[in-house]
LUMVOMI-648031 format. One record per residue: residue number from 0; x, z, y of N, C-alpha, C in turn. Coordinates in nm, 3 decimals, decimal comma. Layout:
<atoms>
atom nr: NUM | n_u: X | n_w: Z | n_v: Y | ca_u: X | ca_w: Z | ca_v: Y | c_u: X | c_w: Z | c_v: Y $
...
</atoms>
This chain:
<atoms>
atom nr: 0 | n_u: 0,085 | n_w: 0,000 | n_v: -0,117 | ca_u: 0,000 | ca_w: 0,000 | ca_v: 0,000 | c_u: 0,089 | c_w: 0,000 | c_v: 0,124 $
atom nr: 1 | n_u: 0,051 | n_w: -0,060 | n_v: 0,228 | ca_u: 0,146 | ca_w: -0,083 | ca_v: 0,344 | c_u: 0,038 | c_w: 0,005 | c_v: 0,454 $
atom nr: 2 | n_u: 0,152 | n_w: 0,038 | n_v: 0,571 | ca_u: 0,111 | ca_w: 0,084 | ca_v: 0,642 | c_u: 0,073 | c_w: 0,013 | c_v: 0,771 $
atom nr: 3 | n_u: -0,042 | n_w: 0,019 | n_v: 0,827 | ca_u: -0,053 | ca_w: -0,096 | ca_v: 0,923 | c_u: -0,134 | c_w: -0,035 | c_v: 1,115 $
atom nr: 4 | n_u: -0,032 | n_w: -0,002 | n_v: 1,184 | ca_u: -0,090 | ca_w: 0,035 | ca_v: 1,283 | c_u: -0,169 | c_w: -0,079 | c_v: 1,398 $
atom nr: 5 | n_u: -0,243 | n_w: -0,043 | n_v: 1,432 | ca_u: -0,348 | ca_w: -0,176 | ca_v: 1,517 | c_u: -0,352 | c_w: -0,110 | c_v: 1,670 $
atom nr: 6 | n_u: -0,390 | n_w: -0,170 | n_v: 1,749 | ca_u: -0,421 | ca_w: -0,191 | ca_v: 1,874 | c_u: -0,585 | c_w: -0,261 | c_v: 1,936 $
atom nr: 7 | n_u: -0,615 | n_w: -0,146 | n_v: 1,973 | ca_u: -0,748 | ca_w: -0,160 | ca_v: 2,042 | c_u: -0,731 | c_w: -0,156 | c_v: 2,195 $
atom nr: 8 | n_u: -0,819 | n_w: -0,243 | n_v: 2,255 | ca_u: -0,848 | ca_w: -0,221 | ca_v: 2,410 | c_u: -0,887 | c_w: -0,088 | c_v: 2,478 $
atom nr: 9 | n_u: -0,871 | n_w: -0,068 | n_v: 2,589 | ca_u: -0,867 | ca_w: 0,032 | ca_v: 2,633 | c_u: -1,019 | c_w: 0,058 | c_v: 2,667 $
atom nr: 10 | n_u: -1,135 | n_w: -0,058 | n_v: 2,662 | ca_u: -1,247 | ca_w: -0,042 | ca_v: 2,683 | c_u: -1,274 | c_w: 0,030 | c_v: 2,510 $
atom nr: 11 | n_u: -1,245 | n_w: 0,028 | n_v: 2,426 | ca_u: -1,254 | ca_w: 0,086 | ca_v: 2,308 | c_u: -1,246 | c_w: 0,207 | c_v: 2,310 $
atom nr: 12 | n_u: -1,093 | n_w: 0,265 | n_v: 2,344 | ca_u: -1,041 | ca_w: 0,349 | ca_v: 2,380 | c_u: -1,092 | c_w: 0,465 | c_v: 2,449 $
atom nr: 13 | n_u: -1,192 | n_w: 0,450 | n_v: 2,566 | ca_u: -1,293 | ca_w: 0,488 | ca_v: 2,629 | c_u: -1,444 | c_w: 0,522 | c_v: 2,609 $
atom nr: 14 | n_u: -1,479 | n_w: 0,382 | n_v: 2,533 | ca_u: -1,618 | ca_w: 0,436 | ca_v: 2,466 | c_u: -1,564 | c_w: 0,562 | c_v: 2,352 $
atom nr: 15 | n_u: -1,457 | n_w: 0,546 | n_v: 2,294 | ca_u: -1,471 | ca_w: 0,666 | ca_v: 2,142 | c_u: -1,444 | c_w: 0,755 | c_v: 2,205 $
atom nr: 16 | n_u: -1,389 | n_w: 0,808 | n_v: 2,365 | ca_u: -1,350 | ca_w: 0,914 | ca_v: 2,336 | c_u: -1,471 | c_w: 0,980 | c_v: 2,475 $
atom nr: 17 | n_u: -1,540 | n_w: 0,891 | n_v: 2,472 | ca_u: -1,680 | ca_w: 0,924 | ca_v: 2,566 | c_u: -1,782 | c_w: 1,027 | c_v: 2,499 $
atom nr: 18 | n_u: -1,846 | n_w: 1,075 | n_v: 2,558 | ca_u: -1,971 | ca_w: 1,211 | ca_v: 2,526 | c_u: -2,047 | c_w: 1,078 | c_v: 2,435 $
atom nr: 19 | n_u: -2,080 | n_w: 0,941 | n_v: 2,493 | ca_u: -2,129 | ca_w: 0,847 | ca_v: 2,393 | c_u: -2,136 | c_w: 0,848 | c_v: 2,252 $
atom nr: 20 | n_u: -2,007 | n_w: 0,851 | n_v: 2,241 | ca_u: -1,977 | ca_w: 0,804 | ca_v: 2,093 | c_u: -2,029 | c_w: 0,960 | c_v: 2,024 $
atom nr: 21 | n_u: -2,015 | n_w: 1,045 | n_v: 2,094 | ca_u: -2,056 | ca_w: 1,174 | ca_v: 2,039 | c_u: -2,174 | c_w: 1,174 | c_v: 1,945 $
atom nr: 22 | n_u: -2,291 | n_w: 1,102 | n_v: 2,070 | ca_u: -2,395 | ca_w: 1,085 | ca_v: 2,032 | c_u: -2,463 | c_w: 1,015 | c_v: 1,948 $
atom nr: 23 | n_u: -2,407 | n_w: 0,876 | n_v: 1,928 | ca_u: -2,413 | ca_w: 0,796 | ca_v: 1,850 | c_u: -2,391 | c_w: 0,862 | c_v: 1,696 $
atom nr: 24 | n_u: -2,264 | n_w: 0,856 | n_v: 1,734 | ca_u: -2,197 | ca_w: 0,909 | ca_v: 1,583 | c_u: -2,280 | c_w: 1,062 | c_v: 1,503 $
atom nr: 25 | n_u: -2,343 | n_w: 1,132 | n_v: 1,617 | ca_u: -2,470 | ca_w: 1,255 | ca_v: 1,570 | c_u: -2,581 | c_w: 1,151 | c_v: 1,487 $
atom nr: 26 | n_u: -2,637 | n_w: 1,046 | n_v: 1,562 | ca_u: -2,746 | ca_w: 0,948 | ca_v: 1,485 | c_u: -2,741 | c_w: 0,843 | c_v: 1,359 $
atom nr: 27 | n_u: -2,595 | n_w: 0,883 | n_v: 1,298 | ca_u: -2,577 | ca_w: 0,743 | ca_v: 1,201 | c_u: -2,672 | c_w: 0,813 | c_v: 1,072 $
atom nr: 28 | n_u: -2,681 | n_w: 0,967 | n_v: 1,097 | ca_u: -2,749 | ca_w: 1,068 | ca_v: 1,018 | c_u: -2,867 | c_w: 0,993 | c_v: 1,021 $
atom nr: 29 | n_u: -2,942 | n_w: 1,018 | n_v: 1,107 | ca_u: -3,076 | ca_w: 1,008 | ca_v: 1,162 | c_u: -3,092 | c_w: 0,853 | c_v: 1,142 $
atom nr: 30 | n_u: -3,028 | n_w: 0,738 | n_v: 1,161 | ca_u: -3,033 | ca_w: 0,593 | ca_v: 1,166 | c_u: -3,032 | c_w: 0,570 | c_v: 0,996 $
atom nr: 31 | n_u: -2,917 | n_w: 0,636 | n_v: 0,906 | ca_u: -2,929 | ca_w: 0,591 | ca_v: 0,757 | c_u: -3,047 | c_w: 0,652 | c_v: 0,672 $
atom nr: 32 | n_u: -3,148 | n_w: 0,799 | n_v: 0,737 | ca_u: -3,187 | ca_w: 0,828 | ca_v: 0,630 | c_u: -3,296 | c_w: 0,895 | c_v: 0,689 $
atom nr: 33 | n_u: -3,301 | n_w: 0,985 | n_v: 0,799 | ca_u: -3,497 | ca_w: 1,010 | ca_v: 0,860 | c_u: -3,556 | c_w: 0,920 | c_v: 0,929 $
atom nr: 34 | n_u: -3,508 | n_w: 0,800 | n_v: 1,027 | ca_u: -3,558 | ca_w: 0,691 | ca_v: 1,064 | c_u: -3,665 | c_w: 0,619 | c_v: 0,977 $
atom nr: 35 | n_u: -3,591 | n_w: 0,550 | n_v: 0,865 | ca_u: -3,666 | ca_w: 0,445 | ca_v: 0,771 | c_u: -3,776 | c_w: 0,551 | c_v: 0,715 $
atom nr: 36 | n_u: -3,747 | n_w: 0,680 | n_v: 0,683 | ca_u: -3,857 | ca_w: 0,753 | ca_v: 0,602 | c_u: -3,966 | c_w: 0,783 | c_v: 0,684 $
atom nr: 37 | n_u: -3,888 | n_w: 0,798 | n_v: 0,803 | ca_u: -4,033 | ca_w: 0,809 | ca_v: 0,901 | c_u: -4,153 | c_w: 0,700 | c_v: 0,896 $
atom nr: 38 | n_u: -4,079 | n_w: 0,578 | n_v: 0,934 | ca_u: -4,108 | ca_w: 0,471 | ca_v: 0,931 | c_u: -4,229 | c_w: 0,405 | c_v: 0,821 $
atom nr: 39 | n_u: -4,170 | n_w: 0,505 | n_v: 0,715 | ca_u: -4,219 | ca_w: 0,476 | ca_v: 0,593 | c_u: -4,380 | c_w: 0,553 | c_v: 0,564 $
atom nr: 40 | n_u: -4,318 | n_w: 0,666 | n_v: 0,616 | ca_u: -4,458 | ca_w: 0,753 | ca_v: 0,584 | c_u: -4,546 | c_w: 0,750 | c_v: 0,675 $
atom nr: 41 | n_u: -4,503 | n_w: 0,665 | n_v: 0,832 | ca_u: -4,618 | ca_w: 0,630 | ca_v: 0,890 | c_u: -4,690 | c_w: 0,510 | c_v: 0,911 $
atom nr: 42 | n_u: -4,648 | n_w: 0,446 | n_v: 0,823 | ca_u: -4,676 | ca_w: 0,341 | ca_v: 0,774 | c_u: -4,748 | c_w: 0,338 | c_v: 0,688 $
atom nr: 43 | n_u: -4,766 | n_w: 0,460 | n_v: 0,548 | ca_u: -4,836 | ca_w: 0,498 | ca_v: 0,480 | c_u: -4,987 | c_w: 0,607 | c_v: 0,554 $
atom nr: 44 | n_u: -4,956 | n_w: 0,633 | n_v: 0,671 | ca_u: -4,992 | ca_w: 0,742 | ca_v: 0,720 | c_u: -5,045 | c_w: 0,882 | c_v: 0,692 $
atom nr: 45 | n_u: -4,936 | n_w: 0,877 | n_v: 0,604 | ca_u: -4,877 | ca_w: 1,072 | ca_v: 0,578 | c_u: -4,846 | c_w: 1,126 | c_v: 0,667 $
atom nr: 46 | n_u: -4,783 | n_w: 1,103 | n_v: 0,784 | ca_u: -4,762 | ca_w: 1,204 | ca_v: 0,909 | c_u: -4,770 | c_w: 1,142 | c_v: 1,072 $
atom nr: 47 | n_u: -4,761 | n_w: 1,217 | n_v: 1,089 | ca_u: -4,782 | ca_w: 1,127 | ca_v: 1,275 | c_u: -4,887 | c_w: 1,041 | c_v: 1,318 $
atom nr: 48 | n_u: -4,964 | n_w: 1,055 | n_v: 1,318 | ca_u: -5,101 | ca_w: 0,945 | ca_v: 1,323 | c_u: -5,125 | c_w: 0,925 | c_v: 1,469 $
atom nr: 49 | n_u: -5,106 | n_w: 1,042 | n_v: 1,502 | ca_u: -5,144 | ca_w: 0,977 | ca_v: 1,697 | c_u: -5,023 | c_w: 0,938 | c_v: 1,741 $
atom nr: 50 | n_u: -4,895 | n_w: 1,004 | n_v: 1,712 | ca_u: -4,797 | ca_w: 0,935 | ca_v: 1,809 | c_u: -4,712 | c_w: 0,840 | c_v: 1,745 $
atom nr: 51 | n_u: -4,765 | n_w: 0,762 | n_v: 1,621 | ca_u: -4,724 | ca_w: 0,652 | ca_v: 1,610 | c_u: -4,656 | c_w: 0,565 | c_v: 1,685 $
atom nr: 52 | n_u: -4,701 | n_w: 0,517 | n_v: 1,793 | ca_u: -4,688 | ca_w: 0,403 | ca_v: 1,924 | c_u: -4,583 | c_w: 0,489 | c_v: 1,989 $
atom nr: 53 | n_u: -4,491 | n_w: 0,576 | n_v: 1,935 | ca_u: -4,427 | ca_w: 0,635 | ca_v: 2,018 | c_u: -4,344 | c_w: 0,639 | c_v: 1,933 $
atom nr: 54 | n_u: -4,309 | n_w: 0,691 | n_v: 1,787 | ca_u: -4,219 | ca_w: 0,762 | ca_v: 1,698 | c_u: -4,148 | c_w: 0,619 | c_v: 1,642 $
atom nr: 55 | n_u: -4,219 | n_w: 0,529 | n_v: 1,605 | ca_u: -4,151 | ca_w: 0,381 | ca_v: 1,538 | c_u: -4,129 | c_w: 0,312 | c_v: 1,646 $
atom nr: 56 | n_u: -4,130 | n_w: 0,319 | n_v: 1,771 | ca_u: -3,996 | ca_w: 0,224 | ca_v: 1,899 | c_u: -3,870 | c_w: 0,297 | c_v: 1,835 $
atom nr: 57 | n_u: -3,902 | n_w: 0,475 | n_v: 1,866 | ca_u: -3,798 | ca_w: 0,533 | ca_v: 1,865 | c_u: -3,731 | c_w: 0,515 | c_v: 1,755 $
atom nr: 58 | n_u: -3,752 | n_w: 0,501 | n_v: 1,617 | ca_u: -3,663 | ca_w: 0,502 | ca_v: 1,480 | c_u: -3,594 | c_w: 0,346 | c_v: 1,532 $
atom nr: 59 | n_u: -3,682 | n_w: 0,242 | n_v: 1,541 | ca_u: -3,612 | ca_w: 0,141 | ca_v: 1,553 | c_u: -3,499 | c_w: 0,116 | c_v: 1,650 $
atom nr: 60 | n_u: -3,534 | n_w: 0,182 | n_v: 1,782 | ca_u: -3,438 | ca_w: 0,168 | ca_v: 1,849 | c_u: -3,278 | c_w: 0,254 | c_v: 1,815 $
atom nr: 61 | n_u: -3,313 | n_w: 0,395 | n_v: 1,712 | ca_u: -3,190 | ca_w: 0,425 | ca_v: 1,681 | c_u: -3,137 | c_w: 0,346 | c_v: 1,576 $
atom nr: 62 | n_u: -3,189 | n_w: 0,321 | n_v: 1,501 | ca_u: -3,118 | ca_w: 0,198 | ca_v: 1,363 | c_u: -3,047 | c_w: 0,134 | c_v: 1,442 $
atom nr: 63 | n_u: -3,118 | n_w: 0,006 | n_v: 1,535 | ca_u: -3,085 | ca_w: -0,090 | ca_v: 1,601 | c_u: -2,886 | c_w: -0,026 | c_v: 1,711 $
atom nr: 64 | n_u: -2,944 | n_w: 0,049 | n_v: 1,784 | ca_u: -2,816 | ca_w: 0,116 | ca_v: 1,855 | c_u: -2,647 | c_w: 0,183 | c_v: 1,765 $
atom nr: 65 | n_u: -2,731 | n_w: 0,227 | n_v: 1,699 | ca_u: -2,624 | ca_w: 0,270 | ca_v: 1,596 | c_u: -2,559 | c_w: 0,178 | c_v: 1,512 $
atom nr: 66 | n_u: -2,617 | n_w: 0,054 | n_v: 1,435 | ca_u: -2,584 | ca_w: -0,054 | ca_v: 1,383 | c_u: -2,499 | c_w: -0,123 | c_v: 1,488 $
atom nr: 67 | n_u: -2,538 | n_w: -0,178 | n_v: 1,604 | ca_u: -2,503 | ca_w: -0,281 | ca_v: 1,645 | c_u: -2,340 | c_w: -0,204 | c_v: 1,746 $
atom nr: 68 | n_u: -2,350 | n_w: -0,041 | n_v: 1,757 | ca_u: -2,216 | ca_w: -0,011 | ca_v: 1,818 | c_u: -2,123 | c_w: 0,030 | c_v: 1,703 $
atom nr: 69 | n_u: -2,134 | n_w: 0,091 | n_v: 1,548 | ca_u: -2,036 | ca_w: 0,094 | ca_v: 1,472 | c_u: -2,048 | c_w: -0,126 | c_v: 1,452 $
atom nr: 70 | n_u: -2,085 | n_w: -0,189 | n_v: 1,433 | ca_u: -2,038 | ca_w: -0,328 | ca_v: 1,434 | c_u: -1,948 | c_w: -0,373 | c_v: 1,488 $
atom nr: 71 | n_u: -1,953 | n_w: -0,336 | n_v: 1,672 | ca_u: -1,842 | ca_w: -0,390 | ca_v: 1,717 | c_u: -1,741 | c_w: -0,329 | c_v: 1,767 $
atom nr: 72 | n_u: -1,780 | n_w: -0,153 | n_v: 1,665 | ca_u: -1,613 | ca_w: -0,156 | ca_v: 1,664 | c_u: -1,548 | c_w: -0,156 | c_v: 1,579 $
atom nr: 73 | n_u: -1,633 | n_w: -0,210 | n_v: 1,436 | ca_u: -1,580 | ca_w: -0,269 | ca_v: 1,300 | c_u: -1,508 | c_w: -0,424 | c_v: 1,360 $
atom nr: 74 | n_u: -1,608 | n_w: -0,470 | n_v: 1,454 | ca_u: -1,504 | ca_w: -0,613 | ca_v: 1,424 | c_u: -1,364 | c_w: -0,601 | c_v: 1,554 $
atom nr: 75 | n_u: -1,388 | n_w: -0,541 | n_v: 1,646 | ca_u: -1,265 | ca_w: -0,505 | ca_v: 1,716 | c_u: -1,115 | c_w: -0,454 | c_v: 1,635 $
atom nr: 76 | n_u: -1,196 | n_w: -0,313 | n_v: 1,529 | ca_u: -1,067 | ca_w: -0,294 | ca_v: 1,421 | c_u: -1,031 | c_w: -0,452 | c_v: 1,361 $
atom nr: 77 | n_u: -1,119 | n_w: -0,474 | n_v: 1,287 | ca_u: -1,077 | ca_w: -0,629 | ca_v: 1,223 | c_u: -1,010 | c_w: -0,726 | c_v: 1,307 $
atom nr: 78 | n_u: -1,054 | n_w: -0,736 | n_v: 1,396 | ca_u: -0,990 | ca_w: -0,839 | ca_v: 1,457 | c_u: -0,853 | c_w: -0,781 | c_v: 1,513 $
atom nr: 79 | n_u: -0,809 | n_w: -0,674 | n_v: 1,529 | ca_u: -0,690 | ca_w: -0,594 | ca_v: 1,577 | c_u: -0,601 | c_w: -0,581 | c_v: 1,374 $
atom nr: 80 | n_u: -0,661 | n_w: -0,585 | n_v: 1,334 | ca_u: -0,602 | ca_w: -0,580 | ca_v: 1,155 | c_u: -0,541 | c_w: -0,757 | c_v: 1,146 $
atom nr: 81 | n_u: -0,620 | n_w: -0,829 | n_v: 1,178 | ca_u: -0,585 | ca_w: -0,968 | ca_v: 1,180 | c_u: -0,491 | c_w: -1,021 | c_v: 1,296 $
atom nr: 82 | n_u: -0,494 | n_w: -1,003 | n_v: 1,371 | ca_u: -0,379 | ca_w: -1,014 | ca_v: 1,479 | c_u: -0,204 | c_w: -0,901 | c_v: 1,482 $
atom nr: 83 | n_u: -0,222 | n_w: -0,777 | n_v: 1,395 | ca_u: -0,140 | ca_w: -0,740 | ca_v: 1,346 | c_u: -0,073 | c_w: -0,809 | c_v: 1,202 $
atom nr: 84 | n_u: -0,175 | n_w: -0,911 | n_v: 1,135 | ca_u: -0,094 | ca_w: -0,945 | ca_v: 0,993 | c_u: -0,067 | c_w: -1,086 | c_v: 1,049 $
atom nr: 85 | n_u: -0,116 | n_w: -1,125 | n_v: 1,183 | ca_u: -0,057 | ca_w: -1,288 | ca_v: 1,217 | c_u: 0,067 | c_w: -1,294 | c_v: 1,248 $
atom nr: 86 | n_u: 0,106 | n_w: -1,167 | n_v: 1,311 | ca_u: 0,228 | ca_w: -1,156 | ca_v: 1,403 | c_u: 0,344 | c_w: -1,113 | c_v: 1,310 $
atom nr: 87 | n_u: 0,315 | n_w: -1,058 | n_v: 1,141 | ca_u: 0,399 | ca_w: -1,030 | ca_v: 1,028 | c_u: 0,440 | c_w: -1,168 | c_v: 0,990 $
</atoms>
């Protein structure tokens, strides 16, 4: 196994070490596993019946937020992994 140090932008650099990422990274909980169940059971309507129109923006919008900011800083690592093995 080799050892391979990478380089991220400093806009990177900033979001992870922001109260942000704090938050985010609190919801990947909430985004992989009470979101969809919510989703699920009010869909079935086992719970939440009046504030429906309120509770499924909210699940979706954390899935959606949480997905789409660990993404790009999966492809920032990647693309910082690939520009370290071009330059080998």
């Amino acid at each position: 196994m080799a050892t391979l140090t990478i380089q991220i932008d400093d806009k990177w650099k900033q979001r992870i070490r922001s109260p942000l990422y704090k938050v985010v990274s609190s919801m990947q909980g909430v985004a992989l596993s009470f979101a969809p169940i919510f989703i699920y059971m009010i869909a079935k309507g086992i719970i939440l019946k009046e504030v429906e129109w309120l509770v499924v923006p909210i699940c979706f919008m954390i899935i959606l937020v949480v997905g789409v900011f660990n993404l790009k800083l999966a492809q920032a690592t990647v693309n910082g992994i690939k520009n370290a093995e071009d330059r080998t």
